[in-house]
Residue, then its C-alpha position, 0 to 999 in steps of 0.5 A: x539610134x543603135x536600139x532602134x536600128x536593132x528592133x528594125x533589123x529583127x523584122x519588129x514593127x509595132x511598139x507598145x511604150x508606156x511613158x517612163x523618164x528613161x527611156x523618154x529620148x527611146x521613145x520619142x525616137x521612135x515615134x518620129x521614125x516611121x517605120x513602127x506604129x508606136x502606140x502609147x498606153x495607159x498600162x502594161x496589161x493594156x499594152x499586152x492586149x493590144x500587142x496581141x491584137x497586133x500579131x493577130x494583125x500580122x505586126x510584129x510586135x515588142x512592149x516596152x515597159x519598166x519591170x514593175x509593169x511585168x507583175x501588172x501584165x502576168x494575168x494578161x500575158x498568161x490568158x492571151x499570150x499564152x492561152x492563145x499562143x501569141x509571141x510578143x517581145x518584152x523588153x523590160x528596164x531592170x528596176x531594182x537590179x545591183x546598183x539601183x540607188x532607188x530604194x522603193x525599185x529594190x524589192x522588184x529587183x528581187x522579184x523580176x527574174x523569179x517571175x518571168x521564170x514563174x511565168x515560164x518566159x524565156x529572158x536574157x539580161x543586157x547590161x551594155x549596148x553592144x549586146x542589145x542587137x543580139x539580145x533583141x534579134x534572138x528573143x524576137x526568133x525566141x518568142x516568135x518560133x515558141x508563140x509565146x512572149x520571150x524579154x530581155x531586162x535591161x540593166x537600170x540606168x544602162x546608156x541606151x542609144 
């Protein structure tokens, strides 16, 4: 899988997920790959703690997550990514973006790239595959020269492979 391949290539070795319906196949890919440690967790504040615990072991690591769980994970990005300098790879699915049919996702559309700028971490939007190597391989170097989470949105329903 081109996604995977792409968090590879950019020296990526640990993955924090939370179970979401699309990124499912991601996800289950992941784990059978071999070359992450994968955790699954219960919530994205969670997720954070434990990808900072995973750089202070010397991971690599990206927490995958949709962007309602960024406005849960600021107090933790905030008191240990940024009180601590720890970088970690936000790789985010743009709920409520333009063309988003889910009427509850709208108001987090309105408010995703707000917050990360509130939140001072540097972002870039992808909307299509061929930009996700890129995106992945620059917000990784980002994030780690910075020591400070760095995120790439993913456009919703964007074919991920």
């Amino acid at each position: 899988m081109e996604f995977i391949e792409a968090l590879h290539a950019a020296g990526i070795d640990f993955v924090a997920t939370l179970a979401q319906s699309s990124m499912a196949e991601i996800q289950k890919a992941l784990v059978k790959d071999g070359r992450f440690t994968v955790i699954c967790v219960s919530n994205e504040g969670e997720g954070v703690g434990i990808c900072a615990g995973a750089w202070l072991t010397g991971k690599k690591p990206v927490l995958i997550m949709e962007n309602t769980g960024l406005f849960l994970g600021s107090y933790q990005l905030l008191r240990l990514n940024g009180a601590y300098c720890i970088p970690t790879l936000l790789i985010v699915e743009y709920r409520g973006d333009k063309g988003d049919a889910n009427w509850f996702a709208i108001p987090f559309g309105w408010s995703t790239e707000q917050t990360l700028q509130a939140l001072r971490i540097p972002y870039t939007v992808v909307g299509d595959m061929a930009e996700v190597k890129t995106a992945i391989t620059k917000m990784w170097k980002t994030s780690e020269q910075s020591k400070y989470p760095a995120a790439i949105l993913l456009k919703y329903r964007m074919e991920l492979k």
